[in-house]
C-alpha positions in Angstrom: 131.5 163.4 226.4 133.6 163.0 223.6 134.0 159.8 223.9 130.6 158.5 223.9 129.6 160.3 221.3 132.3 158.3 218.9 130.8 155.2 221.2 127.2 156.4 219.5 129.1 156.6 216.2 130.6 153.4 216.5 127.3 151.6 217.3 125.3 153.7 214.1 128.1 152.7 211.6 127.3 149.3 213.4 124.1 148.6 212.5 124.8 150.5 209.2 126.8 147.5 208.1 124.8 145.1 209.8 121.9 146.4 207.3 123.8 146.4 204.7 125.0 142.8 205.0 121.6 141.8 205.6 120.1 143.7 202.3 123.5 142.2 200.4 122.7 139.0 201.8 119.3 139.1 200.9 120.0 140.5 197.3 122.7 138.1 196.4 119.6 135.4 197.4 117.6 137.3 195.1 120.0 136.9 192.4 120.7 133.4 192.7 117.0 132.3 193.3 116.4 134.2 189.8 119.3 132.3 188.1 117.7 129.4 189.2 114.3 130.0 187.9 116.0 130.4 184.8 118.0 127.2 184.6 114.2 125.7 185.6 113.3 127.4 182.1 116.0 126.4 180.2 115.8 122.5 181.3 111.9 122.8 181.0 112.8 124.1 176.8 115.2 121.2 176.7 112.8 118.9 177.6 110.1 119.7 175.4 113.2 120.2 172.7 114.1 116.6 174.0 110.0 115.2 173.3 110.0 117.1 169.9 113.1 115.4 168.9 112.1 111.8 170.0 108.6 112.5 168.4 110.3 113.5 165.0 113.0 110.5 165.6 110.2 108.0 166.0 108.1 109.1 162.8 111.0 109.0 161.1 111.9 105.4 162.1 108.0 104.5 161.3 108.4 105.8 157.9 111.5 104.8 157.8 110.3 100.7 158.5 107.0 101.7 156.3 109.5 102.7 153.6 111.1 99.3 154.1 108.1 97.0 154.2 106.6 99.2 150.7 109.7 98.2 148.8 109.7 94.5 150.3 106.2 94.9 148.7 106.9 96.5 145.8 110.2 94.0 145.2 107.7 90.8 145.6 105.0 92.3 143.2 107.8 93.1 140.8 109.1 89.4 140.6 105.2 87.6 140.5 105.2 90.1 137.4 108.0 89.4 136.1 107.6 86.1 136.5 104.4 87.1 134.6 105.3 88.5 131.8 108.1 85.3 131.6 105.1 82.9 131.6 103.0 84.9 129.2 105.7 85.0 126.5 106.4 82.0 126.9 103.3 80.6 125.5 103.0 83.4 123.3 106.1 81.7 121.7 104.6 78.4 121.9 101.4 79.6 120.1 103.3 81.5 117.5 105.2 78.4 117.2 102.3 76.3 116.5 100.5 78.9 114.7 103.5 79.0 112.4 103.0 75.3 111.2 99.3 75.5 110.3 98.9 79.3 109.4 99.6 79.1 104.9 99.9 81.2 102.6 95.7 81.7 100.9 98.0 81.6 97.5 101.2 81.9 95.4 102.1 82.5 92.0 104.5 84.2 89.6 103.9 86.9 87.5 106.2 87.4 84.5 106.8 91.1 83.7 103.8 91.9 81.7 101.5 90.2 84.2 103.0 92.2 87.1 102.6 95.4 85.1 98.6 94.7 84.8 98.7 93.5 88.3 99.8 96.6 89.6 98.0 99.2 87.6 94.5 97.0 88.8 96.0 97.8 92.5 96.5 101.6 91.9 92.7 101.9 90.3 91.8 101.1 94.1 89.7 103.7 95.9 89.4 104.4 99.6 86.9 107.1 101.0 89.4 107.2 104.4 93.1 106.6 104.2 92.4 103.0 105.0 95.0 101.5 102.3 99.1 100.7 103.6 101.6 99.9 101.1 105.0 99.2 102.6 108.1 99.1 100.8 110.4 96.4 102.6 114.0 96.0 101.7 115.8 92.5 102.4 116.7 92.3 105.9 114.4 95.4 107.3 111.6 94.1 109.1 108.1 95.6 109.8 108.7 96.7 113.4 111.7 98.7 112.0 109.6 100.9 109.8 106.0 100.6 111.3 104.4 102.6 114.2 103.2 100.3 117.0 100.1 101.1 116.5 99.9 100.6 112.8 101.2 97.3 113.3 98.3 96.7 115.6 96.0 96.9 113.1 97.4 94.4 110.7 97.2 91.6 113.6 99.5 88.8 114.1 98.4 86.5 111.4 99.9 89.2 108.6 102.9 89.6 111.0 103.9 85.9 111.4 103.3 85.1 107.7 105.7 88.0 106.9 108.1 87.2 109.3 108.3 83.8 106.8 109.6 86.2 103.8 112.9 87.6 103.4 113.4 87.4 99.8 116.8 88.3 98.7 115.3 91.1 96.8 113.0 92.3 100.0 108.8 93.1 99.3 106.4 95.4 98.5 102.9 95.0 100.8 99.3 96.2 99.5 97.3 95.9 102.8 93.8 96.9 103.5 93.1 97.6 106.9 89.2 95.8 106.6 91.7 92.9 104.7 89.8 93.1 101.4 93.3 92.9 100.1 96.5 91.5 102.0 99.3 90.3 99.6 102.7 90.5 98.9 105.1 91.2 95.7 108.3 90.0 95.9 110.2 92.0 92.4 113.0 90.5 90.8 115.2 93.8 91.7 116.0 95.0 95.4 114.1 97.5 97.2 116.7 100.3 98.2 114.8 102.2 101.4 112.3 101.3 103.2 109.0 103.7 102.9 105.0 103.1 104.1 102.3 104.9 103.0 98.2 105.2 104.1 96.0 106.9 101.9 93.0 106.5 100.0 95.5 104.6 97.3 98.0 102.4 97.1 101.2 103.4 96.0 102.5 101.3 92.7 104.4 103.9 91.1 107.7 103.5 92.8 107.8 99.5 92.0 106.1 100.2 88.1 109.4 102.7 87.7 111.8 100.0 89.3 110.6 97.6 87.0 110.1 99.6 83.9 114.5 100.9 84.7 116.5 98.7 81.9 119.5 97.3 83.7 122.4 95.5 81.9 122.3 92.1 83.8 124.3 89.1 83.7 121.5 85.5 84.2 123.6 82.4 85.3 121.7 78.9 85.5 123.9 76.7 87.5 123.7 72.9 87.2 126.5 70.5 87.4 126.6 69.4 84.0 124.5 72.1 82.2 125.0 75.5 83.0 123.4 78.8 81.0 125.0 81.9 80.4 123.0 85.1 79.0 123.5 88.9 78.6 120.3 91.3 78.5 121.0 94.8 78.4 117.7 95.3 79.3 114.4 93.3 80.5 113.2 92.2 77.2 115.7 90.3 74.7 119.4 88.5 75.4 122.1 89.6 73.2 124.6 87.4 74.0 123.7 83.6 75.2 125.7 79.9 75.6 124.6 76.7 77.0 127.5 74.7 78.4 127.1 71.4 78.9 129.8 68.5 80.0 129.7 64.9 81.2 128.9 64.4 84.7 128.2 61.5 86.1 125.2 60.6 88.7 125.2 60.8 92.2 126.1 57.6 93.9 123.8 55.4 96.4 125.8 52.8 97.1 128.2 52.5 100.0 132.2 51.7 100.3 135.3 52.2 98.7 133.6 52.3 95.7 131.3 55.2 96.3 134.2 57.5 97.5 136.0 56.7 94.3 132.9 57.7 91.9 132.1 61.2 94.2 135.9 61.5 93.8 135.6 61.4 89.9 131.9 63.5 89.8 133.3 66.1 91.6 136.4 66.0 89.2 133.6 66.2 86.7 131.8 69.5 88.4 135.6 70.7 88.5 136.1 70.5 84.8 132.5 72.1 83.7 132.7 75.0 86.7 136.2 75.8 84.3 134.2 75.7 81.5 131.7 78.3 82.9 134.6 80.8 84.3 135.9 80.9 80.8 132.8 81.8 79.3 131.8 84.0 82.2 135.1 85.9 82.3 134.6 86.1 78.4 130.9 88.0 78.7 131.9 90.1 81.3 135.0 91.4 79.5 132.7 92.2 76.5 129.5 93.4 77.9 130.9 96.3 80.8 129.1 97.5 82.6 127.2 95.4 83.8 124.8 96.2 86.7 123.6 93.5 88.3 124.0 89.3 87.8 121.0 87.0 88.9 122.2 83.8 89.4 119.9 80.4 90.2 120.1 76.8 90.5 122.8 74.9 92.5 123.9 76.3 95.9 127.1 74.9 95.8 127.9 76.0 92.4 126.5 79.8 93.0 128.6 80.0 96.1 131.4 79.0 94.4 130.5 81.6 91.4 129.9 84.3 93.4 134.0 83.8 95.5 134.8 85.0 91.6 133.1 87.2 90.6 133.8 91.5 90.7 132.7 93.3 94.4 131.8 95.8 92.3 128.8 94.0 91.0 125.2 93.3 92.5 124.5 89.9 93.1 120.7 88.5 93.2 120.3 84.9 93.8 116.8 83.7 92.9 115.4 80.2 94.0 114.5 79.0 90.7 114.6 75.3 89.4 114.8 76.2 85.5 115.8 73.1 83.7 118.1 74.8 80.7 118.3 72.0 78.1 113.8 72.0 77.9 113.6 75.9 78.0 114.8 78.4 75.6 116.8 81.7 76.1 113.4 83.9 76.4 111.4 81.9 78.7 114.6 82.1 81.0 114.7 85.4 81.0 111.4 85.6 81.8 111.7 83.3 84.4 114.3 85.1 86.6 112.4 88.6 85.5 109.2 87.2 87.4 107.7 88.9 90.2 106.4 86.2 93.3 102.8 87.1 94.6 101.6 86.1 98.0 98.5 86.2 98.9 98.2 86.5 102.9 
């Protein structure tokens, strides 16, 4: 009896574990069928992470070869222009060139100091109703584009620019310009412009170049010719009070060729030797007794003014004028007038 009922426990503990593997067994499936499905997922995201990248990889390349072909583009538009802009100045050059040779001047002239003062004072009775009158004040060496706007330099036009660019007096310019060119000229003084200024108004401004030329400066005039030479002191712009001509034998220029024309320049420039010591004497003489002096304008030969001017004091301004005064057929006053003369140019 006893024994079958442990036989009857035997079997139910049996079939107990025989459930029980078959529920583990049929969990563990459960399990893995589950992990499964979510591996599916995950590939299934990687995939479309996979697509989303190559899609992004591709536009990327597309704008990558657009970008390319744009600046291939932009690169050969860039060199037609500047291949352009090469051609264009290029016979912008030649035209100014040309321009150059038949564009003149509608008139020059001098004005000695009194003529200059009622030149000027005629120029400030000038009325505009707008600001329609430029006066520039130009020093040597300055030009227009260094003190102009752009644009107010397109309103003068390139005629008044390319006559200008022929000027660049020693001294520099003053311009009177109106804008409908009813008057377009020039004044070259006989003393520097210090700083560059411009003005447009309804007037033109004189009054800076009427008080530069009314100023008294002690000033040295030197006429330089080999063989003739002037000296003269003016402590201001109206009278000399000291003057000497110097004069020595020079002989002629030679046209003939040979031995014998090296010997004769040989013996003229022995000549030009002797009167140049003649002139530093004298000079060093006036400049001892008239100091200060302010300023020294000098004319005549080139040679012999750069040879005068290795001399002469740092300290002093030097103003070379392009003058051909012929000393022995003009007296002392008439010189000085000369060299005080202000150069109009009518554009």
């Amino acid at each position: 009896m006893t024994s079958k009922i442990n036989v009857k426990k035997e079997a139910a503990e049996d079939t107990k574990r025989g459930l029980g593997t078959i529920i583990g067994k049929i969990s563990g499936r459960g399990k893995f069928e589950l992990e499964i499905d979510r591996l599916n997922t995950r590939i299934i995201k990687l995939e479309l992470d996979l697509q989303s990248a190559k899609t992004q990889l591709e536009k990327k390349e597309s704008l990558a070869k657009q970008a390319v072909a744009d600046r291939q583009e932009a690169e050969a538009h860039l060199k037609q222009e500047l291949v352009r802009t090469q051609t264009l100045s290029h016979e912008l050059e030649t035209i100014r060139t040309e321009s150059q040779g038949k564009l003149e001047f509608r008139g020059i002239e001098n004005l000695s100091p009194s003529a200059v003062q009622a030149y000027l004072s005629k120029l400030s009775s000038f009325r505009a109703p707008a600001d329609d009158l430029l006066t520039v004040y130009l020093p040597s060496g300055t030009r227009l584009s260094g003190v102009l706007s752009e644009k107010v330099l397109d309103l003068m036009g390139e005629k008044i620019l390319t006559l200008l660019e022929r000027l660049d007096p020693e001294t520099g310019l003053v311009l009177f310009y109106d804008l409908y060119s009813m008057i377009c000229e020039a004044i070259v003084p006989p003393v520097p412009i210090i700083s560059p200024s411009w003005q447009l108004g309804n007037s033109f401004e004189t009054s800076s170049l009427k008080e530069s030329l009314s100023k008294d400066y002690r000033m040295l005039i030197l006429i330089l010719h080999a063989g003739e030479s002037f000296i003269g002191f003016a402590p201001d712009a109206r009278v000399f009070d000291s003057k000497e001509l110097i004069r020595s034998s020079v002989k002629e220029k030679h046209s003939k060729g040979g031995f014998s024309q090296r010997r004769f320049e040989r013996l003229r420039e022995e000549d030009i030797a002797h009167h140049m010591g003649k002139v530093f004497e004298a000079l060093g003489k006036v400049l001892e007794e008239n100091s200060p002096i302010d300023c020294i304008i000098m004319s005549g030969d080139p040679q012999l003014i750069k040879e005068i001017q290795r001399r002469l004091p740092l300290n002093i301004e030097i103003i070379e004028k392009p003058s051909d005064i012929k000393v022995e057929k003009t007296s002392g006053e008439e010189i000085l007038r000369t060299v005080l003369s202000s150069r109009r140019y009518l554009l």
